[in-house]
N, C-alpha and C positions, 0 to 999 in steps of 0.2 A: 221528751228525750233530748231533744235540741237545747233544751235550756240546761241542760248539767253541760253539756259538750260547750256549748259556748263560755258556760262558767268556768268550768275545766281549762280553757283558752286562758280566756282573761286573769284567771288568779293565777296559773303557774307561770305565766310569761311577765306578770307586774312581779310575782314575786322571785324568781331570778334575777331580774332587774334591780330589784330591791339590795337582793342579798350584795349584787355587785358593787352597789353605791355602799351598800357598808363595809364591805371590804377595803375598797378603796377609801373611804372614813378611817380606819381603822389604818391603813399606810401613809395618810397623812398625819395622823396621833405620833405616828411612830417615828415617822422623818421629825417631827415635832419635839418630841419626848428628847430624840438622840442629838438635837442641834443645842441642847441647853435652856430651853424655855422653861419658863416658870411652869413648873406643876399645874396650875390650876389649865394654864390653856389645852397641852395636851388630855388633862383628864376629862374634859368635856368632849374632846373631839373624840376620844376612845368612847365614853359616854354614849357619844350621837351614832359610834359604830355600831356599839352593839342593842341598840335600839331598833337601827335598819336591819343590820343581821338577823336578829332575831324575828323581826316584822316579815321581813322576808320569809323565813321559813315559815311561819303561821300563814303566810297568804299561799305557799307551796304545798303545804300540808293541808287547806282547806282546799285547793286543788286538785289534791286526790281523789281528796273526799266526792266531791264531782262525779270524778272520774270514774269512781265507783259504783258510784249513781246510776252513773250516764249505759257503766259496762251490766250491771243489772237488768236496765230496763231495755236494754236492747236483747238479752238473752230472753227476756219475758216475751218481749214481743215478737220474738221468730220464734 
């Protein structure tokens, strides 16, 4: 039971962290985009956003999963 609650820890607290670093990817693309730079630079930065964004919510979403887990096996066990 402790190992979903721990996992549950660790994946949704990397993956908010995650999502934040792509957001903020994703405002730098766009400061980027708006200042006149060649296309190719801002399309990788937006690229590398929505890489983290979506990493992000895959390690959030396997966090639940956890947490599901985790909310199961303590109902079994009381």
């Amino acid at each position: 039971m402790k190992k979903h609650f721990k996992l549950w820890l660790i994946y949704s607290i990397s993956g908010l962290i995650v999502i934040g670093a792509g957001l903020s990817l994703f405002g730098e693309a766009l400061a980027i985009k708006i200042s006149g730079a060649e296309t190719s630079t801002w399309f990788w930065w937006g690229t590398a956003a929505l890489v983290f964004f979506n990493s992000g919510v895959s390690l959030v979403g396997n966090g639940i999963k956890h947490r599901v887990h985790f909310e199961i096996e303590k109902r079994n066990s009381g």
